[in-house]
N, C-alpha and C positions, 0 to 999 in steps of 0.2 A: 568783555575780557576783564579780568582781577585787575584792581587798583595795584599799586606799587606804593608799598608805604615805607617811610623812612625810618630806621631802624635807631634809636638813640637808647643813650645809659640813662638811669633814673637818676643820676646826680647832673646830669644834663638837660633834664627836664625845662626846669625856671627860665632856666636862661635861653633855650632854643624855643620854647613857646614866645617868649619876647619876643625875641629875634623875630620870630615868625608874622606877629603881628605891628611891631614897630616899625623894621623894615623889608621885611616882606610884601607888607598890606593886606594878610590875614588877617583881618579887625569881625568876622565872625565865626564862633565856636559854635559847630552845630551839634554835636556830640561827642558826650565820653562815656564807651564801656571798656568792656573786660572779657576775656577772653581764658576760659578753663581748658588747659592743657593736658587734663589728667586720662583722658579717653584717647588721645588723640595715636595714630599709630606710632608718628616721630615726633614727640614732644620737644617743644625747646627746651630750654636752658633750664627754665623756671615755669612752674606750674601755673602760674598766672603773667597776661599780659596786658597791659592798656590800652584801647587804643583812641585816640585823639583825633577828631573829626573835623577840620576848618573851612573855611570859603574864602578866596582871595573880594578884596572891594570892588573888583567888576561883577563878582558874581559871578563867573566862567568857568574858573579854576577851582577846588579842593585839592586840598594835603592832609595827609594824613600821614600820623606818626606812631610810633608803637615801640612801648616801652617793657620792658621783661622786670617786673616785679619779684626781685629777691626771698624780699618777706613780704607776705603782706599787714602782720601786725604792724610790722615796722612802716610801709605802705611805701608814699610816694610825697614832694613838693603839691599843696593845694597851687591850684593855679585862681582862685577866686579873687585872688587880688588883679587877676590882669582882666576875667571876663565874670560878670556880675551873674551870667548863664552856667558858669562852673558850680556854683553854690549847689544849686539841686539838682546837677548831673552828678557831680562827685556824691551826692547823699545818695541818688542812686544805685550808684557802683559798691558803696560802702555797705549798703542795704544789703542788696542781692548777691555779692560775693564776698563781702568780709574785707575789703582794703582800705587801708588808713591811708587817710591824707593831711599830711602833715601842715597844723598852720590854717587849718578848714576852721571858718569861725562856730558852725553849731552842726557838728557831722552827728547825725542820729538819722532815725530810720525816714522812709520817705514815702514808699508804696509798702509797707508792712507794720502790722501794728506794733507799738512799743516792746510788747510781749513775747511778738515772735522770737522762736530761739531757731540759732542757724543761716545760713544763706540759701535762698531758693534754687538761685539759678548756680550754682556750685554743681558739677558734675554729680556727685558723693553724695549730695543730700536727697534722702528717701520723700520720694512725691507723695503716698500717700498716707504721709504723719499729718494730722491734724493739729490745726494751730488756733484758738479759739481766742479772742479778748473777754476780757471779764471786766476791765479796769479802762475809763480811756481816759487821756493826757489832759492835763489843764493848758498845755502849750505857754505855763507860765516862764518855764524856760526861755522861751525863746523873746516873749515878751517885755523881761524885767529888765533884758541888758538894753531893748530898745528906748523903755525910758529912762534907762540910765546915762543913755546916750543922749537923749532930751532936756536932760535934765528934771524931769517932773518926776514925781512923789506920789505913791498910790495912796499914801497916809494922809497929805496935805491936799488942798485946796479941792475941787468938784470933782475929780478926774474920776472915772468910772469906768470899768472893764464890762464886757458884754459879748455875746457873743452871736456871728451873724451867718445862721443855719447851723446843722443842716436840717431843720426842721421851719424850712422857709419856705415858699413858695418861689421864689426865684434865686435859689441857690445853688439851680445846676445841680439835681445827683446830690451827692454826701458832703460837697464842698463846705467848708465849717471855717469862721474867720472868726479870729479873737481882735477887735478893735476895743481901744483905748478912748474914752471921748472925754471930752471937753464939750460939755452942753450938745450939739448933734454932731459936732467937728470931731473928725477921725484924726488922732494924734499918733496914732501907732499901731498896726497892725501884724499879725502873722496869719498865715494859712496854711490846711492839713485840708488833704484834698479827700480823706476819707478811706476805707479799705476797702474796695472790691476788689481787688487783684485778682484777676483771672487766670492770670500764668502765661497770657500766649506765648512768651517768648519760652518757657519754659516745653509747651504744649506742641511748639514748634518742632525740638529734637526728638520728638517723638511719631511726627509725622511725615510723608513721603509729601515732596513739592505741593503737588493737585490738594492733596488733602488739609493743607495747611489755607486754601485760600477762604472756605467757610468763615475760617476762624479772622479773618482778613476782614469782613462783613462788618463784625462786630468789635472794629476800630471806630473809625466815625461811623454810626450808623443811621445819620444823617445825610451821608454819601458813599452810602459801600461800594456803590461798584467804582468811586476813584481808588477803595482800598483794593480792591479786586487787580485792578491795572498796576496799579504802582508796584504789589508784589510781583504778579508776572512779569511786568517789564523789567525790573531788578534781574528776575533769574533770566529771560530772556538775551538780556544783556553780558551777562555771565556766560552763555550756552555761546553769545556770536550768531544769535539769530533773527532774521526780520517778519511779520509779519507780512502777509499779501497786503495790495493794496485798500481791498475792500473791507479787512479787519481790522486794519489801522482808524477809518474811516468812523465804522461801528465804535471803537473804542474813542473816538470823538465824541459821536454824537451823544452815545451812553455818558461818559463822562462830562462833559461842559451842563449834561441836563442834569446830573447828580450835583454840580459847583451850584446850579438855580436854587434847587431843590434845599439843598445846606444854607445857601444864604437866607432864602425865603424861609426858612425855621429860626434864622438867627434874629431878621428883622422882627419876625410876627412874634416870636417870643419880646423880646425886646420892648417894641413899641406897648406892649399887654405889660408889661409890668410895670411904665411909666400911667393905664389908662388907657389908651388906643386901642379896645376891644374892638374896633370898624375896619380898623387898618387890619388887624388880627387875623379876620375872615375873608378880606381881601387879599390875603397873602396865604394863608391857610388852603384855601379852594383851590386852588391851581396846584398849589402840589400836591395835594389829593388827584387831579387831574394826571400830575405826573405820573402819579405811584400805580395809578391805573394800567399806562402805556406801562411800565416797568412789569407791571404783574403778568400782562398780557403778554411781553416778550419772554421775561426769565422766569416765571411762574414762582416770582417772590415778591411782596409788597419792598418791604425793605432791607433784607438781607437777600440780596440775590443772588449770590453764586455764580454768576455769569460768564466769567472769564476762566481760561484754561491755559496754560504755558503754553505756549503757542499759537492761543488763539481766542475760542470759546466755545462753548457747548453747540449752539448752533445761532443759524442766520436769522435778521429779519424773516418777519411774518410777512404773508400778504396782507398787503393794506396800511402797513406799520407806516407807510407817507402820509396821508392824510390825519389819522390821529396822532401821529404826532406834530403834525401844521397845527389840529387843534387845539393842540396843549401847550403850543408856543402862545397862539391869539388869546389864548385864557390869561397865561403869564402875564404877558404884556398889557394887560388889561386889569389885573390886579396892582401890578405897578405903577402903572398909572394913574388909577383913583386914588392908590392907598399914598403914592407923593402929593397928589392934590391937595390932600388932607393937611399936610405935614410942611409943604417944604415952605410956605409961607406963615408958618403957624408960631407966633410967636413964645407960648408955652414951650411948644416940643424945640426951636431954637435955642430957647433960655434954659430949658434943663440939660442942655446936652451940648452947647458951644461953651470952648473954655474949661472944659471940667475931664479931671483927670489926662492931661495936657502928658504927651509922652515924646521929646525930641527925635528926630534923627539919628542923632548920636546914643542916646540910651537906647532906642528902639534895637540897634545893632550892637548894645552892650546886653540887653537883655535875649539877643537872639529872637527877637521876634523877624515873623516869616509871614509869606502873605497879604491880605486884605490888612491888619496889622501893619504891618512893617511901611507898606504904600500910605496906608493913610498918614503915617510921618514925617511922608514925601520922601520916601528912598525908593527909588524906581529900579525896584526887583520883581522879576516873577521868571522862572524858570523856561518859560511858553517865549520870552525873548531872548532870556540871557544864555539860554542853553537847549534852542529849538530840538523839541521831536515830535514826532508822527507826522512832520510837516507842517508847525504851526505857521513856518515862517513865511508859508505862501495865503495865510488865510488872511483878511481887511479885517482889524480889530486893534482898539489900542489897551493899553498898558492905564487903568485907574489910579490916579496920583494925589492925596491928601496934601493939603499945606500946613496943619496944624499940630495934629496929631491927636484930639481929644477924641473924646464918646462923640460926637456928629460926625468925625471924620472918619472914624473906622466903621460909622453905620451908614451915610450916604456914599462912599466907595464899594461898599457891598451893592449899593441900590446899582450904580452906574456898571460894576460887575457884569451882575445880569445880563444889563441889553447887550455885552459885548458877548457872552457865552450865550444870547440867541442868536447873534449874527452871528456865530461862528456856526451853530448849528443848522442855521437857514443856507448856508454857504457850502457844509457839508451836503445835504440834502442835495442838492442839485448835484452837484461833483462826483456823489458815490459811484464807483462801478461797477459791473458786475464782476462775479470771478468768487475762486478759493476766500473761503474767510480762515483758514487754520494752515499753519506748513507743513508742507508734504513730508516727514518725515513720522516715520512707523515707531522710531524710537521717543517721539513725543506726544506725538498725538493718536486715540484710542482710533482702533480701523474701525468701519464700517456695521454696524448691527449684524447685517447680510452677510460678511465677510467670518466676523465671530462666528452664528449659526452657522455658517457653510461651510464650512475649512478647518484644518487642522491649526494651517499656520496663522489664518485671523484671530482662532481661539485661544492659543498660545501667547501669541503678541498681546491680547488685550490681558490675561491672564499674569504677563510679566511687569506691565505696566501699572497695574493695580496692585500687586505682591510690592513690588521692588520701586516704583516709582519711576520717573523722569530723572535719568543719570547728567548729573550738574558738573561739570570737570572742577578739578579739586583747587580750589584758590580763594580768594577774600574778594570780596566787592561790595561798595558804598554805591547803591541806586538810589536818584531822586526823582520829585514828581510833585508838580506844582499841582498839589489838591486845596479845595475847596479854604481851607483854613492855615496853606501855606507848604512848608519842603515838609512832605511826607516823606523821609527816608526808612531806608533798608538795608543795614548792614549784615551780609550771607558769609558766612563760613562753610564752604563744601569742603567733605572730605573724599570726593568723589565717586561718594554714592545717591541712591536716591533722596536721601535724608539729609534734610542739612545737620551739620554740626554744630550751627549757629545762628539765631536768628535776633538783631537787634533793632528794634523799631525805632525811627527819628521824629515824635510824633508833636507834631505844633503846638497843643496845648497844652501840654505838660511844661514849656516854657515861658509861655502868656501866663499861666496861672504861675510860674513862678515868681513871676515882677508884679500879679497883682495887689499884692499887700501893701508894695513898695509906691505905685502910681493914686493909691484911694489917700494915701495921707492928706490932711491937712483940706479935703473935701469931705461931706455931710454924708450921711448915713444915706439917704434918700437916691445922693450922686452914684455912691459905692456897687449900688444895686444896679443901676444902669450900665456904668461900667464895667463890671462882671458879663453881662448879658451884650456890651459893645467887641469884648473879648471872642465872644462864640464859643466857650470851654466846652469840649463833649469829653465827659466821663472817661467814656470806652478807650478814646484813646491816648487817654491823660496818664490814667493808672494802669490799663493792658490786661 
């Protein structure tokens, strides 16, 4: 059903976001966009609106608020002073719709290059103008006031600027970091995470429900099919509808082995850029073994497309038990030699204990979500604090960091794992038989046989591919503990097949925003690892 969001004035802004997190106990800010009113049939007040995305401290709760932007040259109160996670949310918003936020310390672009002219995601702005870079940023902007705040001198003593990627080997994609040193020590850092901007949120208002999930794949596409799920169950949620039992089941067992599948990319990358080319292939093989079972069900390595609003394309295979037992024994056997390696190994201890150290409290000022957020010992994950598809009946605990550095966000992913096998071993036996899609005509395609043979099957599939899955008309914030933390979905239907809206809540676009901030004052060498202890995927960083 549509969230309920609270309607305030923009001179009320400041002080009710306080309010909110002071005493309220909304202490995380999981999103801020904007909302173009210009298409819409009954437009509010003002052509543009904010809207403000929080998590109360249990984790249970969200609020969300929404403000009607007058002007938006004139914009809106920066709220960066209350959450360090506003910084590059508002640069986004500013970005992609043109609103000023007043009091924002370095408001310039963020997924768009310097150059770009216009707002993308602006109702009015023509999709196919081309926007080319010719020129790219020194990012000294952003750099000069940080040693000014240090107090160091680019003129005096050794200090030396440098920059780290994107023409690295372990830089993640286009990821480009301007650090400051001092002999190898990182004194000041900023990051620009690059321009591939794909458009999907853009690519979204232009496609009917089903068709937008492909584009879903190519989020994390280290675990598409948890993208896959997280949007269905968003609109699913929306519609007031539940899956059969045995689809829920599927959407388990698919997803916990896509959480394996991302982790074991994040380690084996990981452990390869500290040396650990043995752990690498240890970790590497078995997800190939995954990708196998994956191909062999969705007939995609790794964008699978698998899921359907209401359901999914179709059932398990025969046989799909046994190889997939054999692709759990692989797992667990790459894990296990590749920690044998590792977990007594005083090298990979000493480069990674202690280093880049990220609190509890920053971890929830930086909005970190996830494997992330756990390892700083905040005992979040959505699969407890806000059960569905039935986690709350499966034997499995909740992975808890005490530290918070690069070992603790990379052996929480290891301990991860075994708990997303024993959930899948747990499934496996439980599954039953029956419906995997809901019985209604108005969401789900009839029958091959029925299309060929009938007027009215031909029809129905006919409507459903023109016009799409009719979404009843309202706002909703869905979330979904993927692979790398709260995948959100914030949907604007205007009660047709098409949303009106689509804004993704995606985990690494705010990890890589505190990155610059957590590498200071450690070595070039650390910087690299922590990058890679992050898990940053491109796709769904920039969109």
């Amino acid at each position: 059903m549509p969230n309920t969001a609270i309607v305030i004035e923009s001179s009320e802004l400041l002080q009710t976001i306080t309010h909110a997190k002071n005493s309220l106990g909304f202490t995380l800010l999981l999103d801020i966009t904007a909302i173009d009113n210009l298409n819409k049939t009954h437009p509010s007040s003002t052509r543009f609106e904010l809207v403000y995305i929080l998590r109360h401290a249990d984790f249970k709760e969200t609020l969300i608020y929404k403000v009607a932007v007058a002007d938006e040259t004139v914009g809106v109160q920066s709220i960066s002073s209350l959450f360090s996670s506003a910084d590059w949310a508002e640069r986004e918003v500013y970005d992609q719709y043109g609103i000023n936020f007043i009091n924002h310390p370095m408001l310039k672009r963020v997924l768009n290059h310097m150059q770009f002219e216009g707002h993308p995601l602006r109702k009015d702005y023509e999709i196919t103008k081309g926007q080319y870079c010719t020129n790219a940023q020194d990012l000294m902007d952003e750099m000069k006031p940080l040693l000014k705040k240090r107090n160091l001198d680019l003129n005096k003593g050794d200090l030396m600027v440098v920059n780290l990627g994107p023409s690295h080997p372990a830089s993640h994609g286009t990821i480009r970091t301007l650090v400051a040193l001092e002999g190898e020590t990182i004194v000041a850092a900023a990051t620009e995470i690059g321009y591939l901007h794909r458009g999907f949120e853009k690519s979204c208002e232009n496609h009917n429900y089903n068709q937008i999930i492909p584009y879903t794949d190519r989020l994390n596409y280290c675990s598409a099919v948890m993208n896959n799920i997280a949007f269905a169950k968003t609109v699913e949620d929306m519609m007031d509808i539940t899956l059969p039992e045995r689809g829920i089941y599927i959407r388990i067992i698919v997803g916990e082995l896509s959480r394996v599948i991302d982790h074991l990319v994040c380690l084996a990358a990981g452990l390869l850029d500290m040396g650990g080319q043995t752990n690498y292939w240890y970790l590497y093989n078995p997800r190939d073994n995954a990708y196998d079972f994956l191909s062999k069900l969705t007939g995609a390595r790794l964008t699978n497309s698998y899921m359907r609003i209401g359901g999914m394309t179709h059932d398990l295979y025969d046989g799909w038990e046994a190889d997939l037992r054999d692709v759990l024994t692989k797992i667990d056997f790459g894990i296990t030699e590749s920690l044998k390696m590792i977990a007594h190994n005083r090298i990979f201890n000493d480069r990674l204990q202690n280093i880049s150290v990220v609190s509890a409290k920053q971890a929830i000022d930086y909005c970190f979500t996830g494997p992330n957020l756990r390892a700083s010992g905040v005992a979040y994950d959505l699969r407890f604090a806000k059960p569905y598809y039935g986690y709350e009946t499966f034997d499995f605990d909740m992975v808890i960091g005490s530290v918070g550095d690069t070992y603790d966000r990379m052996m929480v992913r290891f301990d991860e794992m075994n708990e997303s096998l024993k959930i899948i071993r747990q499934a496996i036996k439980r599954i039953p038989d029956g419906e995997i899609n809901v019985n209604d005509k108005r969401i789900i395609m009839p029958a091959k046989s029925s299309v060929y043979g009938g007027i009215e099957g031909m029809m129905n599939h006919f409507m459903l591919v023109i016009e799409g899955v009719k979404v009843p008309k309202g706002e909703y914030y869905g979330a979904f503990e993927a692979a790398n933390g709260e995948l959100g979905f914030y949907i604007v239907s205007d009660g047709s097949g098409t949303p009106y809206k689509v804004k993704v809540r995606p985990p690494s676009f705010y990890h890589i925003a505190a990155y610059p901030k957590i590498i200071e004052n450690y070595q070039v060498a650390d910087a690299i690892l922590t990058l890679g202890s992050l898990n940053i995927i491109a796709g769904e960083m920039d969109r």
